[in-house]
Every structure is written in C-alpha cells, then in structure tokens.
VOMIDREN-223298 format. One record per atom (N, C-alpha, C): chain; residue in one letter; x, y, z; atom name; residue number from 1. Coordinates in steps of 0.02 Angstrom, whole numbers, plus 50000, padded with zeros to 5 digits. Atoms other than C-alpha are relative to their C-alpha. Layout:
N
{unit:A, code:A, x:X, y:Y, z:Z, site:CA, pos:NUM} .
...
end
This chain:
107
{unit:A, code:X, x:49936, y:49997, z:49967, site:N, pos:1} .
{unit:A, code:X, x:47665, y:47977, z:53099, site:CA, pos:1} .
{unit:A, code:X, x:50026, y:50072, z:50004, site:C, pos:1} .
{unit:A, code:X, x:50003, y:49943, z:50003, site:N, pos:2} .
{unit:A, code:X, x:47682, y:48151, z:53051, site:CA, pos:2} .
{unit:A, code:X, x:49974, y:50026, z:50068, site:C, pos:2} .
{unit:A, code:X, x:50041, y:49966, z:49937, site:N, pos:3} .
{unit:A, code:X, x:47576, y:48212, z:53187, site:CA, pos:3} .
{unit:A, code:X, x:50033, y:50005, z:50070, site:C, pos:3} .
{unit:A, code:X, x:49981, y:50007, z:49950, site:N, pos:4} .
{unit:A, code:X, x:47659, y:48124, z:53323, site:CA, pos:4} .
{unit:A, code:X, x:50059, y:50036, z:49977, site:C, pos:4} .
{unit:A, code:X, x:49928, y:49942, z:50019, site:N, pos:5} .
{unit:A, code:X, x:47832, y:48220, z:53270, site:CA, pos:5} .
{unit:A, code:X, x:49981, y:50042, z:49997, site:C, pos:5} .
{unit:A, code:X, x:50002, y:49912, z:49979, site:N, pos:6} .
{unit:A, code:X, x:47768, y:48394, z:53272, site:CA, pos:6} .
{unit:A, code:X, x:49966, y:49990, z:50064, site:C, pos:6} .
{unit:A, code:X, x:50037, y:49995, z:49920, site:N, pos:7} .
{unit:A, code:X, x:47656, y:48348, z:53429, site:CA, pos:7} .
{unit:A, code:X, x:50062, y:50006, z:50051, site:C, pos:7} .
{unit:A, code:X, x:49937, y:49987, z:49953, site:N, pos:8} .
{unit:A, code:X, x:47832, y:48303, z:53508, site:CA, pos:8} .
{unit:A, code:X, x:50035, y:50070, z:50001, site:C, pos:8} .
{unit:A, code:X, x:49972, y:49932, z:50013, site:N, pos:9} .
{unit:A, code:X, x:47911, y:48456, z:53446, site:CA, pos:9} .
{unit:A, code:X, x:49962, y:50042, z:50057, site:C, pos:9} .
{unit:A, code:X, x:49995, y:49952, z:49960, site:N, pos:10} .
{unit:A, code:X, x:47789, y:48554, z:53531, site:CA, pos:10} .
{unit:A, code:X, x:49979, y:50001, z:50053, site:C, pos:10} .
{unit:A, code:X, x:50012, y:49996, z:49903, site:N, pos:11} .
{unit:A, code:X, x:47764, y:48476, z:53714, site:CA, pos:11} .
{unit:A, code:X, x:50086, y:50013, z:50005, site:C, pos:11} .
{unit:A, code:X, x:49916, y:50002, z:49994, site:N, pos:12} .
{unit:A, code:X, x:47967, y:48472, z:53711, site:CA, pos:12} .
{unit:A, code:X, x:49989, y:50079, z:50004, site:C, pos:12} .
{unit:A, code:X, x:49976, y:49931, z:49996, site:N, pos:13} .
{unit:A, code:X, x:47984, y:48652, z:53657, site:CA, pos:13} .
{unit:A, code:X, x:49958, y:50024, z:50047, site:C, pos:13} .
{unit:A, code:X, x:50045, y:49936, z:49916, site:N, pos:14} .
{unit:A, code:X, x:47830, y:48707, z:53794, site:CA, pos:14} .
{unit:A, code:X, x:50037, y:49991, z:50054, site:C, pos:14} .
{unit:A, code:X, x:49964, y:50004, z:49959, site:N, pos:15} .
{unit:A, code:X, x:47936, y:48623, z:53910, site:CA, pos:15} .
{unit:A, code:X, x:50059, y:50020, z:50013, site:C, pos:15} .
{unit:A, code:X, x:49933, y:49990, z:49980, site:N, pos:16} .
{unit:A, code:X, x:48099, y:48678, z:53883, site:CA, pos:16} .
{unit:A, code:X, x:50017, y:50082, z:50001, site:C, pos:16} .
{unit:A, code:X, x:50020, y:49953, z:50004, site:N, pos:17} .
{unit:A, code:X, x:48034, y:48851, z:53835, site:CA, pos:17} .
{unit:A, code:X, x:50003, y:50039, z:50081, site:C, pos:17} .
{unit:A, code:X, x:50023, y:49987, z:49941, site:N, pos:18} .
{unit:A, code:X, x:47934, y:48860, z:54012, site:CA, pos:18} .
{unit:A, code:X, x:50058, y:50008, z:50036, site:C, pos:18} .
{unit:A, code:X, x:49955, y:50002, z:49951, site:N, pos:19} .
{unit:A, code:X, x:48083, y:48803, z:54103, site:CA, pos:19} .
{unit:A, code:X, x:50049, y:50062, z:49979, site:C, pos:19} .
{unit:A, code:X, x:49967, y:49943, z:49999, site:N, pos:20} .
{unit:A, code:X, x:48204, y:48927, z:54035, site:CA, pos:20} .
{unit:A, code:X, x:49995, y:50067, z:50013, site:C, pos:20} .
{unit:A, code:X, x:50030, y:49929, z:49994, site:N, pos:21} .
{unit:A, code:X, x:48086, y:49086, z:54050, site:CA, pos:21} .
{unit:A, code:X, x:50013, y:49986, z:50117, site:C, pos:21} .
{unit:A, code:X, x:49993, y:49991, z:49940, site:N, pos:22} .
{unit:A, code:X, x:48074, y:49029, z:54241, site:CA, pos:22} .
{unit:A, code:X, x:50089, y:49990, z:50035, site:C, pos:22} .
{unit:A, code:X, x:49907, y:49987, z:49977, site:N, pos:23} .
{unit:A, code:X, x:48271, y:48999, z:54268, site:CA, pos:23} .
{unit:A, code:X, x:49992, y:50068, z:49989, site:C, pos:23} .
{unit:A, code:X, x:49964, y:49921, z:50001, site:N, pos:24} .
{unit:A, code:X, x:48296, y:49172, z:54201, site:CA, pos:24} .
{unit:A, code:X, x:49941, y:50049, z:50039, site:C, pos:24} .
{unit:A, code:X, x:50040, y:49961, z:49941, site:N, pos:25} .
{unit:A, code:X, x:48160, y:49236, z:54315, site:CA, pos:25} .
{unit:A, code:X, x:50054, y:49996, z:50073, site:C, pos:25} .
{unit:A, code:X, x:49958, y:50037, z:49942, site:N, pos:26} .
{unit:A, code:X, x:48263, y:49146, z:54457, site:CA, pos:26} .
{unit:A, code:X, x:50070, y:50056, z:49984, site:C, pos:26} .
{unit:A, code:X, x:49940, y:49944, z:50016, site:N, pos:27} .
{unit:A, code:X, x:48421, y:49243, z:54377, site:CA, pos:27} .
{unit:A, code:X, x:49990, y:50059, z:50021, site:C, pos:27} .
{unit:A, code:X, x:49996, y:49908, z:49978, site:N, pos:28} .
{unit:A, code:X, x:48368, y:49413, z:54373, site:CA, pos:28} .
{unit:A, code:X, x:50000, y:50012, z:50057, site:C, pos:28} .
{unit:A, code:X, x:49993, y:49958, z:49924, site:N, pos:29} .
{unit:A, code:X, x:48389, y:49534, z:54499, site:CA, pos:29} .
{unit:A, code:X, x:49929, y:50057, z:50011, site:C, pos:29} .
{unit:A, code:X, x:50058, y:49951, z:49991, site:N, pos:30} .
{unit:A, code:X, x:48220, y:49636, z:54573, site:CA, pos:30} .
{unit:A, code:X, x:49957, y:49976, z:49975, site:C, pos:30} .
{unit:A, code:X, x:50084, y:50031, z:50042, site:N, pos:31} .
{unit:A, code:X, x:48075, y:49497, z:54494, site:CA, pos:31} .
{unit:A, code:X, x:49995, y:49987, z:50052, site:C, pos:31} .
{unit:A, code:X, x:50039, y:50012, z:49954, site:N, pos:32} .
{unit:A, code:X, x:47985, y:49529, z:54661, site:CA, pos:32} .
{unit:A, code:X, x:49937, y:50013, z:49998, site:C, pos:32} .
{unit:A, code:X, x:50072, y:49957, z:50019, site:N, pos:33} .
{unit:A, code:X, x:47833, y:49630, z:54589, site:CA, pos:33} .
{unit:A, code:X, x:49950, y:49930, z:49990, site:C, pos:33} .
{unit:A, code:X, x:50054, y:50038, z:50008, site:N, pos:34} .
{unit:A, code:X, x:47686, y:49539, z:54587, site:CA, pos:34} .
{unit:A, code:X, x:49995, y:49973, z:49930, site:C, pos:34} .
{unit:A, code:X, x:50042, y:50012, z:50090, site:N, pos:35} .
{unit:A, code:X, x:47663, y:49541, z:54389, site:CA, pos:35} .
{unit:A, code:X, x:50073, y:49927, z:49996, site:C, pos:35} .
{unit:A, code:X, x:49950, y:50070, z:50018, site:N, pos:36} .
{unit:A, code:X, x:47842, y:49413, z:54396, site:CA, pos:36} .
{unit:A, code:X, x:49992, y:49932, z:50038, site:C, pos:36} .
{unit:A, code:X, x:50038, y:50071, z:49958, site:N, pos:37} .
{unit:A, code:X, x:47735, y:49296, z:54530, site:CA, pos:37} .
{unit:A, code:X, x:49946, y:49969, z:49981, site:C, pos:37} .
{unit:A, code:X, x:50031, y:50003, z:50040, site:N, pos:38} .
{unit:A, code:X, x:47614, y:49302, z:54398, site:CA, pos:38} .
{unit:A, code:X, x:50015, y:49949, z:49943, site:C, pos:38} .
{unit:A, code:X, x:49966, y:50041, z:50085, site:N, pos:39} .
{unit:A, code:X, x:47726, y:49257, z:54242, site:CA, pos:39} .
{unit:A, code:X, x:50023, y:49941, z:50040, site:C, pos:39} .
{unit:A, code:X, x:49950, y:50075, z:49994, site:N, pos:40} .
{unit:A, code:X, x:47813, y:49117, z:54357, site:CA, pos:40} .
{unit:A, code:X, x:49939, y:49941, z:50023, site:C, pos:40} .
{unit:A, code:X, x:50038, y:50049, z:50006, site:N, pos:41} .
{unit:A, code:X, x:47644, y:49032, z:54393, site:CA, pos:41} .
{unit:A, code:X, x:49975, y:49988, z:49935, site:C, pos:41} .
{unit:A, code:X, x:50033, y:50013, z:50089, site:N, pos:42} .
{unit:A, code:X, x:47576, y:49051, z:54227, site:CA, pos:42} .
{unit:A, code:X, x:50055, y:49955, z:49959, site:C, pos:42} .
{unit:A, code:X, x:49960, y:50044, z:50006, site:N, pos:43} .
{unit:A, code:X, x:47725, y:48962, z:54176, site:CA, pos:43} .
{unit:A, code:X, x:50023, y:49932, z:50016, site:C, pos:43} .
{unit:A, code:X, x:49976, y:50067, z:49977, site:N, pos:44} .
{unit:A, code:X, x:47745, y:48827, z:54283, site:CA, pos:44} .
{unit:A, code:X, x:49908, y:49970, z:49976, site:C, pos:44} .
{unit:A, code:X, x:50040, y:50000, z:50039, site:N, pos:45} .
{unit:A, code:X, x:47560, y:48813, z:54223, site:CA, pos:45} .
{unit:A, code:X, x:49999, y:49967, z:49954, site:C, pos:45} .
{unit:A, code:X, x:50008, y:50020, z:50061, site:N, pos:46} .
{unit:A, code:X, x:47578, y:48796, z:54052, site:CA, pos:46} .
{unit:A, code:X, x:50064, y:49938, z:50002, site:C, pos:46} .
{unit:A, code:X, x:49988, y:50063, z:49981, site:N, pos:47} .
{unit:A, code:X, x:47718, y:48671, z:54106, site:CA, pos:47} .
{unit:A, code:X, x:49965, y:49932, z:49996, site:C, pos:47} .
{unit:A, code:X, x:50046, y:50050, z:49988, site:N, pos:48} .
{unit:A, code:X, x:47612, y:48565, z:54169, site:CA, pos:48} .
{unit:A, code:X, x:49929, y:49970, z:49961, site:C, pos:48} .
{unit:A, code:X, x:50054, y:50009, z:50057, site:N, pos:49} .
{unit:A, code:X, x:47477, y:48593, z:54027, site:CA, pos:49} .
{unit:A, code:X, x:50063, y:49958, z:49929, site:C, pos:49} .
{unit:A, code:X, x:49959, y:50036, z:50057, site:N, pos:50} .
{unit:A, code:X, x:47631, y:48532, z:53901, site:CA, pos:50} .
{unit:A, code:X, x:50020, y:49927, z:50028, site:C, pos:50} .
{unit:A, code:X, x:50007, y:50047, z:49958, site:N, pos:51} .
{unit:A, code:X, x:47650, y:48386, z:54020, site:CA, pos:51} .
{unit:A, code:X, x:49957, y:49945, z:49983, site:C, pos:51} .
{unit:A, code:X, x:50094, y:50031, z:50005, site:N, pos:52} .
{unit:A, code:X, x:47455, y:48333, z:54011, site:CA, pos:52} .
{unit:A, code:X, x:49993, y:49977, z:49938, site:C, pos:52} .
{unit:A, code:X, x:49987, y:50023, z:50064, site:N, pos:53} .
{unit:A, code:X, x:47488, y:48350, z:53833, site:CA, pos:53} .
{unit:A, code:X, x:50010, y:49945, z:49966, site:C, pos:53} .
{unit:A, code:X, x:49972, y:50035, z:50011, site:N, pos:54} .
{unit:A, code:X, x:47615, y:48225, z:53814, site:CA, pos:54} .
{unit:A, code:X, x:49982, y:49925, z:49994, site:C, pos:54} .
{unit:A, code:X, x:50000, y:50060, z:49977, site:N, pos:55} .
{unit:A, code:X, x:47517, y:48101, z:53873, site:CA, pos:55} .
{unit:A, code:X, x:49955, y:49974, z:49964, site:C, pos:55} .
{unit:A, code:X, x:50042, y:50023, z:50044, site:N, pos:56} .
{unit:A, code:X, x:47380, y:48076, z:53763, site:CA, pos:56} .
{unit:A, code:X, x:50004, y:49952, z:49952, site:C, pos:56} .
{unit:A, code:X, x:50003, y:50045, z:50032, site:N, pos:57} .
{unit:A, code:X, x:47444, y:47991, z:53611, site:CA, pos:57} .
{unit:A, code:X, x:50032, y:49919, z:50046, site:C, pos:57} .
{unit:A, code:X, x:49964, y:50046, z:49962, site:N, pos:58} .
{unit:A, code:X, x:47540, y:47867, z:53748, site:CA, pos:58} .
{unit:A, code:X, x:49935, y:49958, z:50035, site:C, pos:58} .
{unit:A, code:X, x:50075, y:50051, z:49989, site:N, pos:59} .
{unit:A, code:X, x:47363, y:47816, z:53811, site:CA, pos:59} .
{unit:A, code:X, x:49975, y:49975, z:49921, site:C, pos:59} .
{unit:A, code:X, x:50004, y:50049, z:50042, site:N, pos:60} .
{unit:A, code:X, x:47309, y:47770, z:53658, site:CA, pos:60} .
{unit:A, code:X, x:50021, y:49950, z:49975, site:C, pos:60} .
{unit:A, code:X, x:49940, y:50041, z:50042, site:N, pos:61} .
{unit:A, code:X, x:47451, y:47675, z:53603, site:CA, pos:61} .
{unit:A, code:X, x:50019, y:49935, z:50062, site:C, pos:61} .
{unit:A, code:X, x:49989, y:50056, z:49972, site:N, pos:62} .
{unit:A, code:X, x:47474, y:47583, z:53775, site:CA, pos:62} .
{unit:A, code:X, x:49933, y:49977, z:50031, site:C, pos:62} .
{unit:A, code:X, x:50061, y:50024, z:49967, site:N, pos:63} .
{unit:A, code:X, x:47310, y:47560, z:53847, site:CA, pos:63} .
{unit:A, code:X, x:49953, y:49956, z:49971, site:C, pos:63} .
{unit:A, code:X, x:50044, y:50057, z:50043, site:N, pos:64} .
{unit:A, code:X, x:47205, y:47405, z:53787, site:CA, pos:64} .
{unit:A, code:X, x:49955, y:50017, z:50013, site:C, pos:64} .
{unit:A, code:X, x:50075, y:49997, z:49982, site:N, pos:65} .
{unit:A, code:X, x:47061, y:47414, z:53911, site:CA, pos:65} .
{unit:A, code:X, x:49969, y:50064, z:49973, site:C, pos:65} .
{unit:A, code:X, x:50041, y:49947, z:49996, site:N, pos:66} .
{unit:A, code:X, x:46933, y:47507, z:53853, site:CA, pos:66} .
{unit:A, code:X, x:49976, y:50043, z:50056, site:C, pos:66} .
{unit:A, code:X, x:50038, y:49973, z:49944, site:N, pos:67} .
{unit:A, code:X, x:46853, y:47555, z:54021, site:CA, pos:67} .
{unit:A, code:X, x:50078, y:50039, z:50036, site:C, pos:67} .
{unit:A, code:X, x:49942, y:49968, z:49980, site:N, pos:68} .
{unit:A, code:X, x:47021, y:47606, z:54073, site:CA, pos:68} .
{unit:A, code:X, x:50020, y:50073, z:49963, site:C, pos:68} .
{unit:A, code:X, x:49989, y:49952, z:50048, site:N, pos:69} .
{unit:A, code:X, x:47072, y:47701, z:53927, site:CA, pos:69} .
{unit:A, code:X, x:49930, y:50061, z:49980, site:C, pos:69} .
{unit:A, code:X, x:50055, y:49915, z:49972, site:N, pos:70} .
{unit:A, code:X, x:46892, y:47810, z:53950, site:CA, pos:70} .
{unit:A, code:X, x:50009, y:50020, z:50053, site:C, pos:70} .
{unit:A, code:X, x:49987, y:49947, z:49933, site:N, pos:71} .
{unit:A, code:X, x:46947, y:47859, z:54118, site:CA, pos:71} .
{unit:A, code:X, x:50042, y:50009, z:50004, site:C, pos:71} .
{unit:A, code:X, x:49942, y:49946, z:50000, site:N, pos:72} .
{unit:A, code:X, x:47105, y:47912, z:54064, site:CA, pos:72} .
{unit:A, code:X, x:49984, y:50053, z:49945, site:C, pos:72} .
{unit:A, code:X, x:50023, y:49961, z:50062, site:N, pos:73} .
{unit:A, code:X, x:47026, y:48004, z:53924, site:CA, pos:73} .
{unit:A, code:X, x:49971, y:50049, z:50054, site:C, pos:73} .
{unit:A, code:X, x:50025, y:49957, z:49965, site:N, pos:74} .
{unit:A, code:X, x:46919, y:48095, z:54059, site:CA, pos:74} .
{unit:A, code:X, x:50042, y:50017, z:50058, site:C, pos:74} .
{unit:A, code:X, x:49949, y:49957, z:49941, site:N, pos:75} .
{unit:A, code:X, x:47052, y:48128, z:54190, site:CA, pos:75} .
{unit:A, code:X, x:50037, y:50042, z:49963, site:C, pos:75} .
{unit:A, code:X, x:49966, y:49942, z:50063, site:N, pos:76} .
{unit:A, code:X, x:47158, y:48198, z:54022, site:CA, pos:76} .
{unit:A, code:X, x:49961, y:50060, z:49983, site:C, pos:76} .
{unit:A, code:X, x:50056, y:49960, z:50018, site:N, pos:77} .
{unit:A, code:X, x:46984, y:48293, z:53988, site:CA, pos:77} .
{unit:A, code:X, x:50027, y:50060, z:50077, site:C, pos:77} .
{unit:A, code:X, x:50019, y:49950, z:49938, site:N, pos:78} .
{unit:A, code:X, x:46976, y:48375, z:54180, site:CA, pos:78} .
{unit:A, code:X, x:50065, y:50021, z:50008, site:C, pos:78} .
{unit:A, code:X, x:49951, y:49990, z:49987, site:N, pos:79} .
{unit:A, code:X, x:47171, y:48394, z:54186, site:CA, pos:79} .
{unit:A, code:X, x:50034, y:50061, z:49944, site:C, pos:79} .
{unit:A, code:X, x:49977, y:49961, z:50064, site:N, pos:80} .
{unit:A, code:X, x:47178, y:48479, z:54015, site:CA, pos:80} .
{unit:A, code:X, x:49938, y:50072, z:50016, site:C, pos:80} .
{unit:A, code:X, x:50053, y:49924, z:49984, site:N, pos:81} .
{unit:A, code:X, x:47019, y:48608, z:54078, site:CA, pos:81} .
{unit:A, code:X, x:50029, y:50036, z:50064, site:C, pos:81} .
{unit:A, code:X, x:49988, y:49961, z:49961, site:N, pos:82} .
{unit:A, code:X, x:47093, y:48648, z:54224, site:CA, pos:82} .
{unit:A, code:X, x:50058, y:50036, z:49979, site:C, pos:82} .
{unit:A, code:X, x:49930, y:49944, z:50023, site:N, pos:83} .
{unit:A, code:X, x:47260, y:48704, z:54153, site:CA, pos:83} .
{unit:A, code:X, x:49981, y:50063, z:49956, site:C, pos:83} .
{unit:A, code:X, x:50036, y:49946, z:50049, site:N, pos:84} .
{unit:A, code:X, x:47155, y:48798, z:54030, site:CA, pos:84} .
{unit:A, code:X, x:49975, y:50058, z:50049, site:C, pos:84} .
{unit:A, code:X, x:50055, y:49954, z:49962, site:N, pos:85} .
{unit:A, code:X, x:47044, y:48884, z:54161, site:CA, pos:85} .
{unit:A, code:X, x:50053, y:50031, z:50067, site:C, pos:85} .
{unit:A, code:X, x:49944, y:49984, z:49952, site:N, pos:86} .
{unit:A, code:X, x:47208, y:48907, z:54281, site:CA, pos:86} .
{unit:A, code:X, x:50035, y:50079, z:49968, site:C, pos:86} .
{unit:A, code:X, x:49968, y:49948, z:50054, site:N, pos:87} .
{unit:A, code:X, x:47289, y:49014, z:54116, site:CA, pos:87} .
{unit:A, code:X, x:49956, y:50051, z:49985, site:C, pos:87} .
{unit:A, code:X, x:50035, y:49968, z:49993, site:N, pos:88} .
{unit:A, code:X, x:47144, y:49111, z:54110, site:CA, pos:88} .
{unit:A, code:X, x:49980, y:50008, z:50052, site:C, pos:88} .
{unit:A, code:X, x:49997, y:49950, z:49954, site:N, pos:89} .
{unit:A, code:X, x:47136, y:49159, z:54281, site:CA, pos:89} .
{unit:A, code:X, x:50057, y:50054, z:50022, site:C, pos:89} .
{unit:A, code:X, x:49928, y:49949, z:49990, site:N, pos:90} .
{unit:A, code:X, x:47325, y:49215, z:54299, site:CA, pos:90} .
{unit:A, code:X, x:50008, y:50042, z:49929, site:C, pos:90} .
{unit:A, code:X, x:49988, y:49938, z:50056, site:N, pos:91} .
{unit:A, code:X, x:47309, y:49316, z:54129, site:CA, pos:91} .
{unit:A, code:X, x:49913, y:50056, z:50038, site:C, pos:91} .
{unit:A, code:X, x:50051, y:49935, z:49992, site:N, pos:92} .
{unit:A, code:X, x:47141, y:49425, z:54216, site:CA, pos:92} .
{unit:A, code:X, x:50033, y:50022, z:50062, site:C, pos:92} .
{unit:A, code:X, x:49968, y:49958, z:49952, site:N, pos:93} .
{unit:A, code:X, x:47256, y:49438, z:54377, site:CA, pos:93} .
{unit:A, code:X, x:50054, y:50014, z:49982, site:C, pos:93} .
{unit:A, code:X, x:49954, y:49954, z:50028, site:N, pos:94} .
{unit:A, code:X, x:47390, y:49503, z:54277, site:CA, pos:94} .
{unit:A, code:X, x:49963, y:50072, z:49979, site:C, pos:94} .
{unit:A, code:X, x:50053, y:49960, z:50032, site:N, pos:95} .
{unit:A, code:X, x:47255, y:49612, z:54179, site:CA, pos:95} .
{unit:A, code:X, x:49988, y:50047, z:50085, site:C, pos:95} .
{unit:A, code:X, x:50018, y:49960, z:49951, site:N, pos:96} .
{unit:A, code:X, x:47187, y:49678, z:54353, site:CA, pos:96} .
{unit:A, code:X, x:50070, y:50009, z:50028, site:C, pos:96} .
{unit:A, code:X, x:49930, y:49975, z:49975, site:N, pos:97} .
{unit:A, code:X, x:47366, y:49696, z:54422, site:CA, pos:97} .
{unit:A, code:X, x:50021, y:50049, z:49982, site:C, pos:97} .
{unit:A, code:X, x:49975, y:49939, z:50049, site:N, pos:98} .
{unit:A, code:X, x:47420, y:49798, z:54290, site:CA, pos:98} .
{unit:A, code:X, x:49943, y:50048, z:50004, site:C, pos:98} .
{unit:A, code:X, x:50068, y:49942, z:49988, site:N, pos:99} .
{unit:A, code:X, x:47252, y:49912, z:54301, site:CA, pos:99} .
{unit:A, code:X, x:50025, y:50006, z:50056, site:C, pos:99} .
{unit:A, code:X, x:49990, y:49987, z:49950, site:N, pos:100} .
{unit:A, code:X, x:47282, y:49934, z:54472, site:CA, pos:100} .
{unit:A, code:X, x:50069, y:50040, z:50015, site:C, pos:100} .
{unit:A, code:X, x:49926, y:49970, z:50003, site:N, pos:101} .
{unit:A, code:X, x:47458, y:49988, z:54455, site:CA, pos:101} .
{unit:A, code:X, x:50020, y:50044, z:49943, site:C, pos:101} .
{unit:A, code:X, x:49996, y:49938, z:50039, site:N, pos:102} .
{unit:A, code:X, x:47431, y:50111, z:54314, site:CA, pos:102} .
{unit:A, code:X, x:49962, y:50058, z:50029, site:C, pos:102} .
{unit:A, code:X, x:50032, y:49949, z:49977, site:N, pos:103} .
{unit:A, code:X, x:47297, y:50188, z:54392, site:CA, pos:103} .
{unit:A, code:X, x:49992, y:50024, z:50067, site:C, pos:103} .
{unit:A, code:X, x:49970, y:49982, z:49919, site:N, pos:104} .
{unit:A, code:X, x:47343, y:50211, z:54567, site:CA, pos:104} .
{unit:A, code:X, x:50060, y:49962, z:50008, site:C, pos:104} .
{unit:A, code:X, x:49935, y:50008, z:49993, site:N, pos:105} .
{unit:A, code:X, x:47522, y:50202, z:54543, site:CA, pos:105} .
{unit:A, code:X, x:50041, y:49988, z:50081, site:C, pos:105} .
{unit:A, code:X, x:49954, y:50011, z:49955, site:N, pos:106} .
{unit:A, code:X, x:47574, y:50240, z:54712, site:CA, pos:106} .
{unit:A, code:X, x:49977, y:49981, z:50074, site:C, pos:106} .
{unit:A, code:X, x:50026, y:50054, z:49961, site:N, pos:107} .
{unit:A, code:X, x:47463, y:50127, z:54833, site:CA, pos:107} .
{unit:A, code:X, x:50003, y:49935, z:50033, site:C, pos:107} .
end
C-alpha cells in the first residue's frame, strides 16, 4: 500500500510540476528562443510520461482478462518508450541548440 502512495505523490507532483513550469513559460515575457520551444515540449512530454504512469497500477487492479490486461501491459510498454525516447531527443536538440548558439553566436 505504501507504494501506491508515493507512486501517487509522484505522477501528481510530475503533473502539477509540468503544468506550472509551462504556465510560467506562457507568463513570461520574450520565451520565443528556440531553447523555451524546447523546455515547453519536453514538458508537455514528461506530462504525458506522468500520465502513462498513472495508469499502470489501475490496470492491474481493474482488469480481469488476462489477454486484455497483456495488451495493456504492451501499449503501457510502447507508450512508456516513446515518452522516454521523445525526452531524449528534445534534451540532444537542446544540447545541439545550445552548441550552435555558443559557437556561432550571431547566425
């Protein structure tokens, strides 16, 4: 029971986290640069990876069928790699962004 209470804790806090970093993106004034079209997908991102999350112990707990409950196990599988493999593409085009904009600053 333990488990499920910190698991909640921390799809809640990715979510409420995510959402606040992108409101105050939305707030500021001048997040037009590329690197803040960056942070606001990578965000809505990991959103959606705290999302995917959520849902796991809820299949176990409501799903009887077996044959069912393995093809939500494997859509949770391909839904949980792509958010992974999404977060690691917008952190190497931040990475090359930022290279690009240190070293030919004014291009």
């Amino acid at each position: 029971m333990a488990f499920y209470a910190i698991w909640i804790i921390e799809v809640v806090s990715g979510l409420i986290l995510n959402l606040l970093f992108l409101l105050s993106l939305i707030k500021a004034d001048g997040c037009t640069a590329n690197t803040y079209v960056f942070l606001a997908s990578l965000a809505v991102t990991d959103m959606l990876a705290s999302a995917t999350l959520s849902l796991t112990p809820f299949r176990d707990l409501l799903i009887q069928n077996k044959q069912t409950q393995d093809l939500m196990c494997l859509l949770g599988v391909v839904i949980s790699s792509g958010c992974l493999l999404s977060n690691m593409l917008h952190t190497l085009c931040m990475g090359i962004d930022r290279y690009i904009a240190i070293n030919y600053p004014h291009r």
